[in-house]
MARPA-514515 format. One record per residue (C-alpha): x, y, z. Coordinates in steps of 0.001 Angstrom, whole numbers, plus 500000, padded with zeros to 6 digits. Example, Ala and Ser with C-alpha at 12.3 -4.5 7.8 and 13.67 -1.06 7.14 Angstrom:
// residues 2
512300495500507800/513670498940507140/
//
This chain:
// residues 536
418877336131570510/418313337594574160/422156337078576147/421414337723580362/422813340956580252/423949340139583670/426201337560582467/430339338110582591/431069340101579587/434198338654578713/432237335739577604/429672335923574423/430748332062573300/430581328779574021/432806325874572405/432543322853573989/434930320080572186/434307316483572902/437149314144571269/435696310047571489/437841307740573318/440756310012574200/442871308809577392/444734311350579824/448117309941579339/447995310797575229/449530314165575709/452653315377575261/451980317904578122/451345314696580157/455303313708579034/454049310724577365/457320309055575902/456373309057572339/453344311204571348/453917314764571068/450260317075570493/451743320399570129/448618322106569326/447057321158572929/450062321602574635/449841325226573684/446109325695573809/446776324117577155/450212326612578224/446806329120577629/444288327661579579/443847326075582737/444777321835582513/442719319596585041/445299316842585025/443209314859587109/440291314464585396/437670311650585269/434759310713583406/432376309323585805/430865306559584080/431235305152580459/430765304222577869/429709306555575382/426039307418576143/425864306955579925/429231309333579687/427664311719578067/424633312083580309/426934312645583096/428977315400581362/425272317373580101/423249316264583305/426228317438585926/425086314170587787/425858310912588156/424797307550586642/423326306061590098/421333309347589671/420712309549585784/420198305968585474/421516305909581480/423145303006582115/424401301858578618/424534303183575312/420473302984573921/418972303389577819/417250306562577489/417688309526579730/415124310322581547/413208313135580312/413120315288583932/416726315898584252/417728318932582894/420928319904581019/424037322337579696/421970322845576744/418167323352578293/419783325399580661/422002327723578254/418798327871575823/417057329536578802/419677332167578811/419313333076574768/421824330400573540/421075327788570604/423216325051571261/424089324000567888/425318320228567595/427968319183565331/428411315601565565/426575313500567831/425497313389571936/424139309392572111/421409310333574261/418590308030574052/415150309661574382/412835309234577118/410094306897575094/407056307584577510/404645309582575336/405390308766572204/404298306215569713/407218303376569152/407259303668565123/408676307410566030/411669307944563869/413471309254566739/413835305830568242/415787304785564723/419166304549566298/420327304978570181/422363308147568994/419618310604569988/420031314337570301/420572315818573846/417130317700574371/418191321433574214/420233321062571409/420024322050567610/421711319184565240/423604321626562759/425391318895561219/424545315103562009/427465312252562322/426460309120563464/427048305326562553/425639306061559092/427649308681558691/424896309938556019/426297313757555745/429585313096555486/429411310224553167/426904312854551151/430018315210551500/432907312371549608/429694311663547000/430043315139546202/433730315113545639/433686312115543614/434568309436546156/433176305810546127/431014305740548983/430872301705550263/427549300154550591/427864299091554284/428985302643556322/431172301113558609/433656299853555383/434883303111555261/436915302080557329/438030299057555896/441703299768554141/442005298785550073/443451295530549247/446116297265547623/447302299647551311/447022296378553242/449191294486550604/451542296927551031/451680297021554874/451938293317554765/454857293486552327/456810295604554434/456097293412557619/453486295885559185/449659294436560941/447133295357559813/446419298772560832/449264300192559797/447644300585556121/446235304129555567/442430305110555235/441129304846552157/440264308881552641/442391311523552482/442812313604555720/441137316006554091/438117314473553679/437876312331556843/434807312714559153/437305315235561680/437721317599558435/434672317525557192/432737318135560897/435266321017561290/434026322323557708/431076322680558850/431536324268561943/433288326825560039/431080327440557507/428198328391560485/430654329955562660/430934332681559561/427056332765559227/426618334359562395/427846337241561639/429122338075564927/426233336866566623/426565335106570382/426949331292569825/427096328042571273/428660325187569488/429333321656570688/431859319991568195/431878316221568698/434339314590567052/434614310904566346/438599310108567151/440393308715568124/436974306102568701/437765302906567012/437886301430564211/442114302293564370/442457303418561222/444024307003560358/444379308271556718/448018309295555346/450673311006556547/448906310572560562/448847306865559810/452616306257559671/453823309235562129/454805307179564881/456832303898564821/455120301051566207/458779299748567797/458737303034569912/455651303002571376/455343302153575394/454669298832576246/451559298167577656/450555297712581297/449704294683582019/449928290835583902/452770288877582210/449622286802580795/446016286872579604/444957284443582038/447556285841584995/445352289190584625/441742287062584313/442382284747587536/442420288078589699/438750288699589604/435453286679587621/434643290283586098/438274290191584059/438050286274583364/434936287624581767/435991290824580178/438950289444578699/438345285867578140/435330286710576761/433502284061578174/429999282413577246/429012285156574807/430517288259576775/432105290897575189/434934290073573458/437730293143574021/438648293074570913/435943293702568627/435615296882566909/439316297794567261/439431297387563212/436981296872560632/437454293299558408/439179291861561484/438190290505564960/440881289725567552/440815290005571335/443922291601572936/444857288389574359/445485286624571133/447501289644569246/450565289780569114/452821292475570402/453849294030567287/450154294042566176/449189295375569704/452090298067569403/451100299425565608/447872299750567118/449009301945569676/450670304423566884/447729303912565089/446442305350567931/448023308397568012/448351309332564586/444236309375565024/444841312113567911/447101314179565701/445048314085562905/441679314925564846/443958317572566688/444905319669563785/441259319946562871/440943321852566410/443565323957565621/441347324784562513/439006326430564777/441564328389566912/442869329711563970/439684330962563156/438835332262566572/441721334185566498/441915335580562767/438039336869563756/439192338674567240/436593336114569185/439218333872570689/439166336271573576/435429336503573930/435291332866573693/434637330083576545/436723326569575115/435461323175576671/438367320321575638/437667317219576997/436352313013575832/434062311033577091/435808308420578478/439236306633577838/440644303611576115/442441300729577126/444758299897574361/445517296959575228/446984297572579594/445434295027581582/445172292849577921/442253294730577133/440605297584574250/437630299933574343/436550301475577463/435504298829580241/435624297972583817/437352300099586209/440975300866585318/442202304441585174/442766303874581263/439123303939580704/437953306730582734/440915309285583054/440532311710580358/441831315231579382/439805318483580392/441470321790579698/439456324851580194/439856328731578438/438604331050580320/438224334515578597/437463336940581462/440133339203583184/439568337098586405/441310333698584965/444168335230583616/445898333895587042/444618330219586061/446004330369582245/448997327996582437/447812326585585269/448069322506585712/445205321528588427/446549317955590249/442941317898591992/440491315660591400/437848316521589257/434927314576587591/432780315290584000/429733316351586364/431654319621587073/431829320764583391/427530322063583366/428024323573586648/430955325238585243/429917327056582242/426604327731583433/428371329663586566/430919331315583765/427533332388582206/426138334238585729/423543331535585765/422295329627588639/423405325996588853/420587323558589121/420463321830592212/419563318649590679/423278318629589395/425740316786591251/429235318421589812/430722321702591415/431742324345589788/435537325031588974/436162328674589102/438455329261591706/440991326690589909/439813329078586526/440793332200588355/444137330445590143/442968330021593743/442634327041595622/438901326374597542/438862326093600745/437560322300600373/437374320253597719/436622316144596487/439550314265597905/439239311102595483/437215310213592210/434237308502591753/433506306089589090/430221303700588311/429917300965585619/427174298908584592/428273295796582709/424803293900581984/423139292941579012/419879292853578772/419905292005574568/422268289545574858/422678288428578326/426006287875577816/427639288560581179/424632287542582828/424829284096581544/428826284331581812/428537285450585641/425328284037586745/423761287295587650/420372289062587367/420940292215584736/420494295035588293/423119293499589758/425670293730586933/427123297359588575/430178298037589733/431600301583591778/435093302686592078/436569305083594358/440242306564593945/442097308737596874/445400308206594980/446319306295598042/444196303424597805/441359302314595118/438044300782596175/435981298241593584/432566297383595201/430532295241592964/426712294626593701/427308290917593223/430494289613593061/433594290390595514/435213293447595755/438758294398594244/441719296664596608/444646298183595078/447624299775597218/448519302478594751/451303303487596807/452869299520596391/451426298878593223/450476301827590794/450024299362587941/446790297869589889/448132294417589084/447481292745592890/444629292872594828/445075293625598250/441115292701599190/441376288992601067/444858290756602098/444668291018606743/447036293636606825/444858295780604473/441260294708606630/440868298362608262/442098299939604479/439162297966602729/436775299156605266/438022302465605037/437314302756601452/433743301233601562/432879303362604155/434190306495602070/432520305082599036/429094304327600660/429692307986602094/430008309832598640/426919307035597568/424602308983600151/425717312398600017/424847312349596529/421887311341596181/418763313106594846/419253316866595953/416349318627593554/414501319524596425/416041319386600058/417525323015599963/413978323781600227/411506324413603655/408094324911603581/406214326995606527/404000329716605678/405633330059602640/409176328358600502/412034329170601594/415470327957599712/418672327948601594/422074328637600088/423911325947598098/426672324553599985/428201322758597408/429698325950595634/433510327256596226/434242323855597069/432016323401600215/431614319709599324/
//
């Protein structure tokens, strides 16, 4: 391996962690009433906490785009989870490669592949979980869940004939939990935590983390939780009583919360084949949010959690082992998800729509070099967005950030300054069709390009535009909840136009940019980036 020698030396590493599903509010450094994480709350007293942060886009695949393109989905165009990703955007992986890095994979990325070129029997078209180009799968963990089922084979453990009952609890748990007056998810995996998909991915990033032998490395660790199905194996499934957890935020009713707008009548109703919110919460049961009841909804919730502690102390795992081999100082740690969940506020699951829950997600940043040691401890109240992480490490690295890439780097927060400008709200962009199953486009009456929706959040005031359907304004200031919409509202006419202006604004400023720092005239000249040190 070839490292730019010009690159900070404090840094030879690179672990970024992805955890699936993981809202901003599940932290006890975020003084959630219930949940305590003491391993990130003191990875995070060591680092520098964007508590702030938003995914721009979700769910899983078109997430992930954003956080490995640095741009966003208007741009990259991955819209859902199987739309490939156009194969002329570059990435955090392409780009580290160039500097001597292998970016080894340990999990998954759900990037579908570009299919121009190549013949449709290609096994890479098999599932939508593709591997981001750039990267080297080390250890593979998708919905088959082949290598880790390989793994309990290997130990002895019945392996079920359908993947996903893996996740389906023994008769024998779920007697139990019903005996003592518990839903359904309160029974334990049928795994030990030892042997769940968390511990096993962290064995394995282990086991090549001591094969390098000192080597420079990159390694992107996805784990799976706390992604649904809620299920967490024993003691993680019963930490947390389901009496104690918050209530959630919502309309006092399913439909009070549906007659707002036609996309929630359709998101939680689940009307003429839409997506019902409630499927894939467990596996061997189907229920919407609006038809479970609130102690169900509530052992859910601690179901919930236990899944963060348990995919937590596999983290801690690899601290310990940065720090027992002296590299925990030489090492650059990514923490963040790919989008939220819902758990039930605004009587919906999953990640959906345009509520905080689904797109506010933890990013907490170590910084090795001498320069951050101002920004370790540091809680950033900014907004920032998934498209800054690329432009982030690659700028840690001494590398040049593409221009093609849409985020800004975060540095001066690293290093405990404040830039000079900066985003003043966050951007989000959703794209709700269905071109399999038509579902809201039957449900809405729609064509599947107009199904798209873009949010914009000042903290004062938050902006819905859909491409189709009317628009959504919340007074966060009046209503933090988001429960009234303040759109038809008079007094709030100059407010609405305020925020579309500011959101068609953002819309053109960042648009394609690949090029337009360059003049041609006897020659090509490129100008300096503006975007950098917060010139935004």
């Amino acid at each position: 391996m070839t490292i730019d020698p010009n690159r900070p030396s404090a840094i030879r590493n690179i672990l970024l962690v992805t955890f699936d599903q993981w809202r901003w509010d599940c932290l006890s450094a975020m003084d959630h009433p219930l949940l305590r994480t003491p391993v990130l709350d003191a990875f995070a007293a060591d680092a520098t906490h964007f508590a702030n942060h938003w995914s721009v886009t979700c769910p899983c695949g078109p997430a992930r785009a954003s956080l490995f393109t640095g741009t966003y989905l208007h741009r990259h165009r991955s819209l859902r989870n199987g739309t490939p990703l156009d194969a002329r955007f570059t990435n955090l992986a392409l780009e580290t490669r160039r500097l001597g890095y292998d970016p080894a994979l340990f999990g998954y990325t759900d990037i579908s592949p570009d299919p121009r070129g190549r013949d449709g029997a290609d096994p890479i078209f098999d599932s939508y979980e593709g591997v981001l180009p750039g990267m080297t799968r080390v250890c593979r963990l998708d919905d088959d869940f082949g290598t880790w089922f390989a793994d309990l084979k290997a130990k002895g453990f019945p392996v079920p004939e359908k993947p996903w009952d893996i996740f389906r609890p023994t008769a024998e748990a779920l007697a139990e939990a019903e005996a003592a007056g518990r839903a359904y998810c309160a029974a334990p995996a049928r795994y030990k935590a030892a042997d769940s998909n968390g511990a096993f991915l962290t064995n394995e990033v282990l086991r090549y983390l001591e094969a390098r032998g000192g080597a420079p490395w990159f390694a992107h660790v996805s784990y799976i939780s706390p992604h649904p199905p809620f299920i967490a194996p024993a003691p993680y499934h019963a930490r947390y009583a389901p009496e104690k957890t918050p209530a959630p935020v919502r309309a006092e009713s399913a439909w009070a919360e549906a007659s707002v707008h036609p996309f929630l009548d359709f998101k939680i109703n689940g009307r003429a084949g839409g997506t019902n919110a409630g499927v894939g919460a467990f596996v061997g049961r189907s229920v919407a949010p609006a038809e479970m009841a609130d102690e169900e909804l509530a052992q859910l919730r601690a179901t919930y959690y236990g899944m963060i502690n348990e995919v937590e102390d596999c983290f801690a795992r690899i601290l310990d082992w940065l720090h027992e081999n002296d590299a925990y100082d030489e090492t650059l740690i990514v923490l963040t998800s790919d989008h939220g969940e819902q758990l039930g506020d605004h009587w919906m699951l999953s990640k959906t729509g345009f509520f905080d829950e689904s797109y506010r997600v933890p990013l907490i940043v170590r910084d090795p070099r001498p320069e951050a040691a101002a920004g370790r401890g540091r809680r950033v109240e900014a907004f920032t967005e998934s498209v800054d992480v690329a432009p982030t490490v690659l700028s840690l690295l001494g590398a040049p950030v593409p221009r093609g890439m849409d985020g800004v780097p975060l540095l001066a927060w690293l290093e405990g300054r404040t830039p000079a400008r900066w985003r003043d709200a966050a951007h989000v962009e959703y794209d709700f069709g269905d071109p399999v199953g038509r579902g809201a486009e039957r449900a809405l009456g729609l064509r599947s390009q107009d199904c798209g929706l873009a949010m914009i959040n000042d903290g004062r005031f938050k902006y819905v535009h859909f491409q189709a359907l009317p628009p959504l304004l919340y007074d966060l200031e009046a209503d933090r909840h988001q429960l009234v919409n303040r759109a038809d509202d008079p007094a709030y006419r100059e407010v609405l136009a305020e925020m579309r202006a500011k959101l068609l604004s953002w819309r053109m400023a960042s648009d394609e940019q690949t090029l337009t720092h360059y003049h041609i005239d006897r020659g090509a000249t490129a100008y300096e980036d503006e975007r950098f040190e917060g010139a935004l």
